[in-house]
C-alpha positions as CSV (number, residue, x, y, z in Angstrom):
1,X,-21.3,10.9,50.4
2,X,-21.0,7.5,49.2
3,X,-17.6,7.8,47.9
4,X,-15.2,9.6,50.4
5,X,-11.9,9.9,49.0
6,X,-13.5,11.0,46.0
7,X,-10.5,13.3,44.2
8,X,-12.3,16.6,42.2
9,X,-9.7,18.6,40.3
10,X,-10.9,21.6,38.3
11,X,-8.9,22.4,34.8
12,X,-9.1,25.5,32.9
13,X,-9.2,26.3,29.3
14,X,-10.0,29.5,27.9
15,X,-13.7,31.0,28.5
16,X,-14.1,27.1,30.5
17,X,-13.2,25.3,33.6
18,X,-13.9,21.6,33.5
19,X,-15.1,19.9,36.8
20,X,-13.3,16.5,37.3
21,X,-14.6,13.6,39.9
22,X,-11.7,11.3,39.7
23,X,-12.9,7.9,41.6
24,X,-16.5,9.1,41.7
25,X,-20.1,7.2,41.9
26,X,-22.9,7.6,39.3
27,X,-25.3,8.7,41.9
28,X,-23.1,11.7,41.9
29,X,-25.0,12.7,38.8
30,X,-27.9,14.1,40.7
31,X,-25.7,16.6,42.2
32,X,-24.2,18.0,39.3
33,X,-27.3,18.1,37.1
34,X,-30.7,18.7,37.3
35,X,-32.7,15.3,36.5
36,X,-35.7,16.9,34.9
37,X,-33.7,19.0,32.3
38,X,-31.2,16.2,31.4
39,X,-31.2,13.7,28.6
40,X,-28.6,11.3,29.0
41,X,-27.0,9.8,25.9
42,X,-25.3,5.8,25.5
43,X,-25.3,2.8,23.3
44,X,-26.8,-0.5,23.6
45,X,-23.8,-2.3,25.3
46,X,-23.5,0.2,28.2
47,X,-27.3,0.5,28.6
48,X,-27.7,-3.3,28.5
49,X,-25.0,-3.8,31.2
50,X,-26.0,-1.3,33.6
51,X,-29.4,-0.4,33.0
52,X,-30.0,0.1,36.4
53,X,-28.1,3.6,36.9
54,X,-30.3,4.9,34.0
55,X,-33.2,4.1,36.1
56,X,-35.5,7.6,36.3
57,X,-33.3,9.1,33.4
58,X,-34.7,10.3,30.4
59,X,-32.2,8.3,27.7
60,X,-31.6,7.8,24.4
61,X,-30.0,4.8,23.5
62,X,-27.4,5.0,20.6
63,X,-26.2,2.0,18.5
64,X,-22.7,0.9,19.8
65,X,-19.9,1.2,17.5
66,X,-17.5,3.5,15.4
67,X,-19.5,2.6,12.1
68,X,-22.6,4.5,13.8
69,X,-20.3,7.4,14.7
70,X,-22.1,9.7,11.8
71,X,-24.2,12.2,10.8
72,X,-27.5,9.7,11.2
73,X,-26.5,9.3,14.8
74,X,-27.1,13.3,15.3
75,X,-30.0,13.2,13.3
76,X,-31.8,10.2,15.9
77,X,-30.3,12.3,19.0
78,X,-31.5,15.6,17.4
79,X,-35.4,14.0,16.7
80,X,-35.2,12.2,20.2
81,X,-34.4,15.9,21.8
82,X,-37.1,17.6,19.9
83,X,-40.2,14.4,21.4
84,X,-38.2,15.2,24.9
85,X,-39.4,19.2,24.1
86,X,-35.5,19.7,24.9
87,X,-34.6,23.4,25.0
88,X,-31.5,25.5,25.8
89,X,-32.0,24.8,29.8
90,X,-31.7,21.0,28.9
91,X,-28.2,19.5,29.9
92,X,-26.3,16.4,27.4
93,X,-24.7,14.0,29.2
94,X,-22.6,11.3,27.8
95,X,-22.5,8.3,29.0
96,X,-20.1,5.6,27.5
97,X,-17.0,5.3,25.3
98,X,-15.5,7.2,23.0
99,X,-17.7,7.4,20.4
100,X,-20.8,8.6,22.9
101,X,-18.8,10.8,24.1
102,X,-18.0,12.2,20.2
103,X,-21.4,12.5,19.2
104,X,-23.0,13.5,22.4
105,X,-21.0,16.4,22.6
106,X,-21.7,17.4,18.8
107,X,-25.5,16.8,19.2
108,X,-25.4,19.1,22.3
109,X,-22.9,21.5,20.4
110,X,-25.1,22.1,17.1
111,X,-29.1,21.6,19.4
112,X,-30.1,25.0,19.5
113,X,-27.2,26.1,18.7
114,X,-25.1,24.9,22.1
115,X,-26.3,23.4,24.9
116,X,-24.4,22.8,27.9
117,X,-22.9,18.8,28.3
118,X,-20.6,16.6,30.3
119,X,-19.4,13.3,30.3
120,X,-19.2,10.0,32.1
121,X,-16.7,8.3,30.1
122,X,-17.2,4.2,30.6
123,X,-14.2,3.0,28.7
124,X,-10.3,3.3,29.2
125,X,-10.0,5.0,25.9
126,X,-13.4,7.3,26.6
127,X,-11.3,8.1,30.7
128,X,-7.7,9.1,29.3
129,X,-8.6,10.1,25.9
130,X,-11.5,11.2,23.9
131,X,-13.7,12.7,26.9
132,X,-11.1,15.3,27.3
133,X,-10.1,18.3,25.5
134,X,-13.2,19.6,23.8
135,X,-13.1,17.8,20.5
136,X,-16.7,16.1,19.5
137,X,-16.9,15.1,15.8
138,X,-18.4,12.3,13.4
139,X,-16.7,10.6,10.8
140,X,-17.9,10.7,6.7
141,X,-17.5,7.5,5.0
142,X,-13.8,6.1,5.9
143,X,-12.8,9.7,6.7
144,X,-12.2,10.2,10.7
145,X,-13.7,13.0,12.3
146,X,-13.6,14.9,9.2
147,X,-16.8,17.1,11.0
148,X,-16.4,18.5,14.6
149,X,-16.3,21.0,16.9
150,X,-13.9,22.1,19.7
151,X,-16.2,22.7,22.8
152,X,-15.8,21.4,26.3
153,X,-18.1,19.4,28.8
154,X,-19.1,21.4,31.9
155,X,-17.5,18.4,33.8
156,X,-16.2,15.0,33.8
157,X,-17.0,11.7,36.3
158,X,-15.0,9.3,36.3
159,X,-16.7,6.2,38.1
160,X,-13.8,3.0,37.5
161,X,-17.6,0.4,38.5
162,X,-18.1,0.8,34.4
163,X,-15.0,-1.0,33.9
164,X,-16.0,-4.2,36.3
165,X,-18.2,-4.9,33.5
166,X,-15.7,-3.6,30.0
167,X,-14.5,-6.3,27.5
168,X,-11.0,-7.0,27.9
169,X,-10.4,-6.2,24.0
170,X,-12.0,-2.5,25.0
171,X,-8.7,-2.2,27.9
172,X,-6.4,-3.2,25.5
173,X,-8.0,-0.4,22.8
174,X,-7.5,2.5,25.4
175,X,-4.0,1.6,26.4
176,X,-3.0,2.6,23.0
177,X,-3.8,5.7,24.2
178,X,-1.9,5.7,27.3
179,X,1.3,3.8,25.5
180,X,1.1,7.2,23.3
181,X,1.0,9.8,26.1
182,X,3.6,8.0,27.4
183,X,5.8,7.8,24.2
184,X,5.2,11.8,23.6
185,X,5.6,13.4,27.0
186,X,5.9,10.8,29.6
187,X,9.3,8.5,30.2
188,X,8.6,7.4,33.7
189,X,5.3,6.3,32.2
190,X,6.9,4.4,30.0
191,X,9.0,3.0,32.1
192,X,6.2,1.8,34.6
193,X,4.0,0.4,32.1
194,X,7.6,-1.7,31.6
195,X,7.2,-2.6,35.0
196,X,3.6,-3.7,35.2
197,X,1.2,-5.9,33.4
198,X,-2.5,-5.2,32.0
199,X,-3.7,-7.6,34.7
200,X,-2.0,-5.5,37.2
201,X,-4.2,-2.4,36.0
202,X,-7.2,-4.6,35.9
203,X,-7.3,-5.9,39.6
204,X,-6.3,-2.9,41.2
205,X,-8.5,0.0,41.7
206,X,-6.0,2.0,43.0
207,X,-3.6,1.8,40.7
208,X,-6.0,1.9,37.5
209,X,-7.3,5.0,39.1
210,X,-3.4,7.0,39.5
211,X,-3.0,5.9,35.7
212,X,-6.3,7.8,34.5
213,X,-5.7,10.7,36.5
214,X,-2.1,10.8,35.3
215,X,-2.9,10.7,31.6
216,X,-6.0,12.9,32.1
217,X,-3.4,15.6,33.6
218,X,-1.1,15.0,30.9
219,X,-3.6,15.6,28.1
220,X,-5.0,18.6,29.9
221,X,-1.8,20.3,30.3
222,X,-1.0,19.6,26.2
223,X,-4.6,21.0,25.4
224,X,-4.6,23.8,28.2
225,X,-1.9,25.6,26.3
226,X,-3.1,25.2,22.5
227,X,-6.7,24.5,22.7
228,X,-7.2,25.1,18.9
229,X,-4.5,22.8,17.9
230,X,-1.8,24.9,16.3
231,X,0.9,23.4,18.0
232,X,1.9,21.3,20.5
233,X,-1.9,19.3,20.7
234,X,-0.8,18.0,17.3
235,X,1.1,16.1,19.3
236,X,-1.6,14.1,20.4
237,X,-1.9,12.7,17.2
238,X,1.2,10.5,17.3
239,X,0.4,7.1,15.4
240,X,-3.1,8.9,14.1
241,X,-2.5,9.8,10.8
242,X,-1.3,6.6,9.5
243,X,-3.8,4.8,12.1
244,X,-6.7,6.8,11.3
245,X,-6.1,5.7,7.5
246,X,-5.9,2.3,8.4
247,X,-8.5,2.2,11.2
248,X,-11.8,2.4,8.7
249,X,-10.7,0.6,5.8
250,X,-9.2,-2.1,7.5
251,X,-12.2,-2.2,9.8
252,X,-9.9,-2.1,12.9
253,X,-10.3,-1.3,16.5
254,X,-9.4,2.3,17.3
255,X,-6.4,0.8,19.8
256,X,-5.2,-1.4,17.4
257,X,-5.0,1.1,14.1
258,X,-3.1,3.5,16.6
259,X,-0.8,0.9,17.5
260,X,0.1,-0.1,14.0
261,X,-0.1,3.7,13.5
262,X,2.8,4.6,16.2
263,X,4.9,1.9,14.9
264,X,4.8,2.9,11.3
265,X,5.2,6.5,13.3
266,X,8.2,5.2,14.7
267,X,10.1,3.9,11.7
268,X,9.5,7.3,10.0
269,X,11.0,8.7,13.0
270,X,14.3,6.4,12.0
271,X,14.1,7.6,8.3
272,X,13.3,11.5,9.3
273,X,14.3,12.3,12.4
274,X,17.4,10.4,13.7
275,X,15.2,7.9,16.2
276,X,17.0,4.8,17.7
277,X,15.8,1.9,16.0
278,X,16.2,-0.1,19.2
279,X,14.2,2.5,20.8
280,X,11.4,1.7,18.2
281,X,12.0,-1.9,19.3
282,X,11.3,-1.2,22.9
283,X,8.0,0.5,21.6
284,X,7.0,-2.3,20.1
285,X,8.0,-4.6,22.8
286,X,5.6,-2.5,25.2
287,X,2.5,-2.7,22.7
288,X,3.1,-6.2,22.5
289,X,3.0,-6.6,26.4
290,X,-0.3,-5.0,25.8
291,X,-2.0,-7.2,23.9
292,X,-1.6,-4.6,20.9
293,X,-1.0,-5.0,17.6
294,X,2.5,-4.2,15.8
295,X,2.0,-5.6,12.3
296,X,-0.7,-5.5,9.7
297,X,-1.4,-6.1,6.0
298,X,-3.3,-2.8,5.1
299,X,-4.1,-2.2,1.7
300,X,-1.3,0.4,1.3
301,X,-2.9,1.8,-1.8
302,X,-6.8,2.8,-0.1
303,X,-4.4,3.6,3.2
304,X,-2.8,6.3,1.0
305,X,-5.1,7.9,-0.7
306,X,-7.1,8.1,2.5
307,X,-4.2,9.7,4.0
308,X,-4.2,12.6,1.1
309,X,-7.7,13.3,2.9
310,X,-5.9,14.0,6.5
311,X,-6.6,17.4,8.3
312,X,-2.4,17.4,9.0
313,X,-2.5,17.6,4.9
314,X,-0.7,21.3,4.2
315,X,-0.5,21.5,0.3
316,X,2.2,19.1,-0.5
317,X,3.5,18.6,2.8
318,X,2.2,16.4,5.7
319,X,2.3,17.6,9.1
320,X,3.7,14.3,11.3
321,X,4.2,13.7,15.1
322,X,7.8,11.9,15.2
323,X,9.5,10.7,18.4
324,X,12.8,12.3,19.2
325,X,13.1,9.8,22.2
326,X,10.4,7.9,24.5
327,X,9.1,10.7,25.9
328,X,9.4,13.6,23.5
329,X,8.0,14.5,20.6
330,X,8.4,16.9,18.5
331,X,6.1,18.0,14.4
332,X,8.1,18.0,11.4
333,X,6.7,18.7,8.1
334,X,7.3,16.0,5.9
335,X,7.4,16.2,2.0
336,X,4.4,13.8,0.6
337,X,7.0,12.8,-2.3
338,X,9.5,11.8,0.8
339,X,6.2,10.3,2.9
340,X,5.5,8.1,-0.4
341,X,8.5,6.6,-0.6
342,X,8.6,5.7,3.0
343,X,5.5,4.0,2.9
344,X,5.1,2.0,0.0
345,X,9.2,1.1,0.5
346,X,10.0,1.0,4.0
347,X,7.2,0.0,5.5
348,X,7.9,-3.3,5.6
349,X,8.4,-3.9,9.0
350,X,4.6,-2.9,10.0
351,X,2.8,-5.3,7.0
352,X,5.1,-8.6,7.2
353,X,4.3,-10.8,10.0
């Protein structure tokens, strides 16, 4: 075995239990699926850099990018599956970031009507985020994952050689993610991303490795108990329904709409929910450290009415992740009357450089 202290944890959900390889090798592949009944999916920037490991693999190459995360990107996967004579014994796997890791596991949810995936997430945001917990979706138009499913991959393998060769803008967009487990359920996370520095993450195996596996658990155990998202995996939507507004108008990194997001998120926490504003100001202090954003000069007007459009909508109330403190979280129903006002008067702070 090529990789010896190769860590494989198994998580359960209900009717699935996810195989992870935490620290894994590509070549592990071979062992988990069959090579003549897969079809592995990625995009152009992965393929280009590693071409090599897709070497023997039936593959269909994607165009990189959220504006490709749509309905024409099924349709090429779904037309590509049917020249490969794909059938229900074929296995999806998904091989990049976040958004090949969306529409991979739509295609392979809807072909046929399910066939069995799993993932080797390639990005920080793809490792700690969007490879886990079953959602796959596509966006319509500006509107994020407004189509989906909740299914999960038969496994997950996590091999950190993909991020020798990820753009240092693509770290910074998945440590939004982490800076937001952190903020909802994790204090000594907090804390240690306090301590370190992305450059410390980036030259260190090891300690980029104990970071994915400690978000991957922490998302896990938020999904494990409400896997249909009734309650405490809303959550995991802290700084996304003000940064998912923002993210396709505004033509914004995923990372960097979630930062602004989790700010504005935080100064409605102030208004709504008793949050310290020098707590907020820590927040900010740690997504600037990472390279993220903290103010932006959104159109408020296309923000909001894209916002009227959010799943979290509930008739005329919006269903918003606040902070209590770094490190809990908790959903509060907001009036849209009360959320108006917030954000056309308050929001000051998050549009004014």
């Amino acid at each position: 075995m090529k990789n010896k202290e190769m860590l494989s944890k198994k998580y359960h959900f209900s009717g699935k239990i996810v195989d992870a390889s935490f620290d894994a090798d590509f070549t592990m592949l071979e062992n988990l699926v069959e090579k003549e009944n897969a079809v592995l999916i990625t995009d152009e920037n992965v393929f280009a850099k590693q071409e090599e490991k897709f070497s023997g693999w039936r593959t269909i190459v994607l165009k990189a990018g959220e504006p490709f995360k749509n309905q024409n990107a099924i349709n090429e996967i779904i037309d590509q599956l049917i020249e490969f004579n794909a059938d229900r014994q074929t296995f999806i796997v998904g091989v990049g970031g976040g958004v090949i890791t969306d529409v991979a596991g739509f295609a392979a949810s809807v072909y046929m009507r399910g066939i069995k995936f799993g993932f080797v997430p390639t990005s920080i945001l793809a490792m700690v985020d969007a490879s886990v917990g079953g959602k796959n979706g596509i966006d319509v138009g500006v509107y994020k994952n407004l189509v989906g499913i909740i299914r999960h991959p038969e496994f997950l393998l996590f091999d950190y050689s993909f991020l020798q060769t990820l753009p240092n803008e693509e770290w910074i967009n998945g440590f939004a993610e982490i800076v937001k487990h952190a903020c909802i359920k994790d204090e000594s996370m907090f804390h240690l991303l306090e301590e370190k520095t992305l450059k410390d993450f980036q030259t260190s195996k090891e300690e980029i490795g104990k970071l994915i596996e400690r978000n991957v658990d922490i998302k896990y155990n938020v999904v494990a108990n409400d896997e249909l998202e009734t309650g405490e995996r809303k959550l995991l939507n802290f700084g996304h329904t003000i940064g998912h507004a923002i993210e396709n108008t505004a033509k914004l990194p995923h990372g960097s709409a979630v930062s602004i997001g989790m700010v504005a998120a935080c100064i409605i926490s102030e208004k709504v929910n008793g949050f310290s504003h020098l707590q907020t100001e820590k927040i900010k202090q740690l997504l600037s450290k990472y390279h993220l954003p903290v103010a932006f000069d959104f159109d408020k007007e296309k923000t909001w009415d894209i916002l009227l459009h959010d799943k979290k909508k509930s008739g005329s109330d919006m269903n918003f992740v606040m902070l209590d403190k770094i490190g809990k979280a908790s959903i509060k129903k907001i009036p849209l009357t009360d959320l108006r006002e917030i954000f056309f008067n308050r929001f000051q702070l998050i549009t004014d450089y």
